[in-house]
N, C-alpha and C positions, 0 to 999 in steps of 0.2 A: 962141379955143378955147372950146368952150361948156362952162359949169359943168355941165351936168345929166352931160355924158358923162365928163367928169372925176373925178365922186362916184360915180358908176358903175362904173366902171374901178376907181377905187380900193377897191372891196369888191371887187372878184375879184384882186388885184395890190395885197397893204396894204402892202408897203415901196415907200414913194415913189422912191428911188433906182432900184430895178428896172424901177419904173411909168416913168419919164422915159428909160430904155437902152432898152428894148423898143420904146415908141411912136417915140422919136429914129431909133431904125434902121430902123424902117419907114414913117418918114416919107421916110428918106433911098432905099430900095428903092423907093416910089412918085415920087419924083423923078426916079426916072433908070429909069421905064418899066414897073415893076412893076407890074398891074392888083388894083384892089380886089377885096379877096372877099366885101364887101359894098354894096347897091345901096341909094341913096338917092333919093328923087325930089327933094329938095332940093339946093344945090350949098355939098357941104360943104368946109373946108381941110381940107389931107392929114394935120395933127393930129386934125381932128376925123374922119374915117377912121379913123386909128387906134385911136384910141381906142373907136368901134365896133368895131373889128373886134375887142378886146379883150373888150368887152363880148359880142359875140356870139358867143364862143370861136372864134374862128378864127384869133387869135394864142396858140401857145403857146411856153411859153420852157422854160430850163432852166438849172439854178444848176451851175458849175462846181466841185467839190469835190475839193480834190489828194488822190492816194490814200494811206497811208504810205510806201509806195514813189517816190513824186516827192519825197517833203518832204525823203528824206534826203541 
């Protein structure tokens, strides 16, 4: 995994826990055939993919928040 994209990543994505579920599942989604949304002319690992793809907004996430209606 290359540091520069990692430090990268991590200023758009500051909780590291979220930063590791987002790129893990889209590492898993390009493992079984999913095509990058971004082009490299070097040949990158499918972390380091992610983590561009991160970097170049093309991954976005979303935080799940129970409403008070589920909690009770």
């Amino acid at each position: 995994m290359r540091e520069d994209y990692l430090k990268q990543a991590q200023k758009i994505i500051t909780d590291p826990n979220i930063l590791i579920n987002v790129v893990s599942r889209r590492v898993k989604q390009l493992k079984y055939g999913s095509r990058p949304t971004v082009e490299s002319l070097e040949k990158l690992s499918l972390e380091d993919i992610a983590l561009l793809e991160v970097i170049k907004g093309k991954l976005k996430y979303e935080l799940y928040t129970a409403s008070d209606d589920e909690t009770e």
